[in-house]
N, C-alpha and C positions, 0 to 999 in steps of 0.2 A: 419224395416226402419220407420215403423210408431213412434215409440217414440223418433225416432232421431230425426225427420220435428216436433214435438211438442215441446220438447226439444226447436228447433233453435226459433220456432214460440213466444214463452214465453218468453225466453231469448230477443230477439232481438225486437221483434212487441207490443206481449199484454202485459207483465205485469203490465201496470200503471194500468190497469182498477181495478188491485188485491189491489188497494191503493188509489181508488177513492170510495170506500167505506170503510173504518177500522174496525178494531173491534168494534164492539158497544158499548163493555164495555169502555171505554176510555171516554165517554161520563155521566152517572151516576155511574156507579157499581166499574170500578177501573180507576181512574182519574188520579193514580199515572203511567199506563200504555204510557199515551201521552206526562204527564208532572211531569221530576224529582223532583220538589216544592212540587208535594204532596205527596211525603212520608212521612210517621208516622208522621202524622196530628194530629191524637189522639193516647195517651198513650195507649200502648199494639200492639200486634200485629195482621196485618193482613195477610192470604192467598187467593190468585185467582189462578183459571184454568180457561180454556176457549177453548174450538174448535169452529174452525168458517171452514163450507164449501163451496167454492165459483162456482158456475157456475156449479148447478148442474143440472147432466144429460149430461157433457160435460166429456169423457177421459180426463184424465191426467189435471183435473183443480184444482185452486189451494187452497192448505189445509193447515190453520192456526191453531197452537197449542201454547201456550204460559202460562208459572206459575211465579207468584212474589209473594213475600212477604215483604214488610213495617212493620218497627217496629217504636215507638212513645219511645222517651224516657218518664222517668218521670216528667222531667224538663219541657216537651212540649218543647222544644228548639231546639231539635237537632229529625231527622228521620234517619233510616238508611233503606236501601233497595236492593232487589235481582231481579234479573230479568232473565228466561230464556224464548226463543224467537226461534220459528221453522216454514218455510214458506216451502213445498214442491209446484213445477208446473212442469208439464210430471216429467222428471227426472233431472232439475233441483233445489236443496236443498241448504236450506241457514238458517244457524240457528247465536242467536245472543245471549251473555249473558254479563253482565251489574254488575255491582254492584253502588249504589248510597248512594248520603249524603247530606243531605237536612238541612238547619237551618230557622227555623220559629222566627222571630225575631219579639216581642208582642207589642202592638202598646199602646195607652189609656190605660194605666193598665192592658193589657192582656184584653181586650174583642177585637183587630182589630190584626192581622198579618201580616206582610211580610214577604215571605215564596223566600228560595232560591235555587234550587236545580242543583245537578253538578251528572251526570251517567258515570262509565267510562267501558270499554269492547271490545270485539272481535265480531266480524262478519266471518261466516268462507261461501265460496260459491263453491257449487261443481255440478258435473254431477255425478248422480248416473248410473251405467256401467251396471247394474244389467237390468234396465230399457230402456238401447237403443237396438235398432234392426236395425243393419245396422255396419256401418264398425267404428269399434271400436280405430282404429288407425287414424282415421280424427285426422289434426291437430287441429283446433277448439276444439273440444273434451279439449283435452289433453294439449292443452294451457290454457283452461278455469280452468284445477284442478289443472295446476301449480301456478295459485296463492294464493300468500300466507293468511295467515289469515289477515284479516280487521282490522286494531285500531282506536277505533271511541268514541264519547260519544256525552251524550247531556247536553244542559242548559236547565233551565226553572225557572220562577219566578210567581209569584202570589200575589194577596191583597186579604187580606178575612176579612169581619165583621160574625156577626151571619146568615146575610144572602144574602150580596152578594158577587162573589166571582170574582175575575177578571184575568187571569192567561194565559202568551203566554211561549214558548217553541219554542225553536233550538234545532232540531232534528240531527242528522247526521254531528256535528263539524267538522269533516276532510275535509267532502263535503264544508262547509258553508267558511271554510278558503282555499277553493281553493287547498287541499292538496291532491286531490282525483281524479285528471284530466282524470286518467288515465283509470278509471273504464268509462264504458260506461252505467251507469244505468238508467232506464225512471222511475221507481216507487218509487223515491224516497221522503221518506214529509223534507219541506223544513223551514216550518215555522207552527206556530201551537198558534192562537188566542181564545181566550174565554170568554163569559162573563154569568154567571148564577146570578139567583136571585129566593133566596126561599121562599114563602108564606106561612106561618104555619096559621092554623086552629084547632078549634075543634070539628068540624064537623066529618061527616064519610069522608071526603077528610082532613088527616091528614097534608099532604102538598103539595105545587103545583111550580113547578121547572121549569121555563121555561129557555130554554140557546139558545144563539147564539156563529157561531163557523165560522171561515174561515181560510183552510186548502189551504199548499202551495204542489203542487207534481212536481217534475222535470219533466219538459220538456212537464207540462201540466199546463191549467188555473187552477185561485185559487177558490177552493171550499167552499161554503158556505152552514151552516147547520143552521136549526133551530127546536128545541127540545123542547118539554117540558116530565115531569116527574112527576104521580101522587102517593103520598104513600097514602094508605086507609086503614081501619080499623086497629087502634091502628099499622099503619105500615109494617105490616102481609101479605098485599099485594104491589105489584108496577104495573105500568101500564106507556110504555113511546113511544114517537111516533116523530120520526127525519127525518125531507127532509130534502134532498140532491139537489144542485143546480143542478147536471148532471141527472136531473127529474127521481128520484129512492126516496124511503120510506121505513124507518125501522122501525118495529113495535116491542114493544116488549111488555113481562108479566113474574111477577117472582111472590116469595114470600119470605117474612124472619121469620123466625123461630125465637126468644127470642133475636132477635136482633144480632143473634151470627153465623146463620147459613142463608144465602139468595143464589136463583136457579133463576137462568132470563133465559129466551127462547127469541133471537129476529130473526125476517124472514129480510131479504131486497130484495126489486125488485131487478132489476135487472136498471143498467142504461141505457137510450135510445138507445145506438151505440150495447146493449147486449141483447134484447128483443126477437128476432127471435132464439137468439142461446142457450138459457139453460134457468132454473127454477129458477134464484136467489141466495140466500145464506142464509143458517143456520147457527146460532149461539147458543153455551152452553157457559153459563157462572157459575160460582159456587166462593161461598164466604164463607171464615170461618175468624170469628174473637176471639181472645183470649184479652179479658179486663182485664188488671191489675186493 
């Protein structure tokens, strides 16, 4: 019975907390992950992975996995991108996968951009059966894996110079045009603002990325971030540090390899309403780039 009452509890109660903090990467590392504008930014292609564990030290809490890849044409003109997306909580699962098409339209002779991006895909949500203990023929149950797969996409747009960048995103269109009534979901992002500005040097602080963010979540207040992000020596390393309005901190440290190959580690508190109940959340993130 125990994984049925977690099961209902996530479903019904926590999830939003699983989406008042996001993946980190979405923030410096893979930017294309929050907002469809930034794929294939630059010619060639890139890959991310990423696990993220949330509320650990807690049964059945919830685990994030997610892989894309962004291609750049050669034109700079046109991005294209893939996206697969996997949230497990107790034995509720919900995986998401995307394909996108991005047009970066070049401002001043190609040094400024407008960036336009359109995601389109499935959402599929279920109870895994494997994982309940308790009475398996509940109608809830069994109402919840009759529905069908999810058709959903997102917008997002962006303005970029050399170094600063400005970019919001509509996440979740079915929700945002009202075509989604029917779903009862709390964790979902709603809206998605941003604005970065990068500082180059040539110092041993190669550069310095401060951003400001404010995130929308269904059927929660809108969350505000502020980050900044250090590269150091010849870029080799990262170093970045993101509060969270719902008074939580994410820290993070990576390295990149010949510019081809970068590993980021970030920790986050845990938010105030979650302090007494688990250790936080981990995050792996991983980057491979192929330059034409």
């Amino acid at each position: 019975m125990r994984y049925y009452i977690v099961a209902l509890l996530f479903l019904l109660i926590t999830p939003a907390f699983a989406q008042l903090n996001p993946m980190g990467s979405i923030y410096y590392q893979n930017q294309f992950l929050a907002n469809p504008a930034m794929a294939g930014l630059e010619k060639g292609l890139n890959l991310n992975a990423a696990f993220k564990a949330q509320w650990a030290g807690v049964e059945g809490a919830p685990k994030i996995q997610y892989l894309t890849g962004d291609y750049g044409l050669a034109n700079n003109k046109v991005g294209l991108g893939l996206l697969f997306y996997n949230e497990t909580a107790g034995a509720i699962n919900r995986t998401r996968a995307t394909v996108t098409y991005a047009y970066h339209l070049p401002l001043n002779g190609g040094t400024n951009f407008l960036d336009f991006g359109l995601s389109a895909g499935v959402m599929n949500e279920s109870v895994d059966f494997n994982k309940v203990k308790g009475d398996l023929d509940d109608d809830v149950l069994n109402s919840f894996n009759d529905r069908k797969l999810y058709l959903d996409g997102d917008f997002g747009a962006a303005y970029r110079t050399d170094k600063l960048t400005l970019q919001a995103a509509l996440p979740n269109l079915k929700r945002f045009f009202k075509r989604d009534v029917l779903r009862n979901v709390v964790d979902r992002s709603t809206y998605f603002i941003a604005a970065g500005y990068k500082f180059t040097t040539d110092k041993l602080i190669n550069s310095i990325e401060p951003k400001l963010v404010y995130r929308g979540v269904q059927n929660y207040d809108g969350i505000f971030d502020a980050g900044v992000n250090f590269q150091l020596l010849d870029n080799k390393l990262m170093l970045n540090g993101i509060y969270h309005s719902t008074n939580s901190f994410t820290a993070g440290f990576g390295t990149n390899y010949k510019n081809q190959f970068s590993l980021l580690f970030q920790y986050t508190t845990n938010t105030s309403k979650m302090l007494n109940y688990s250790n936080g959340e981990f995050e792996l993130g991983l980057k491979y780039s192929i330059k034409n």
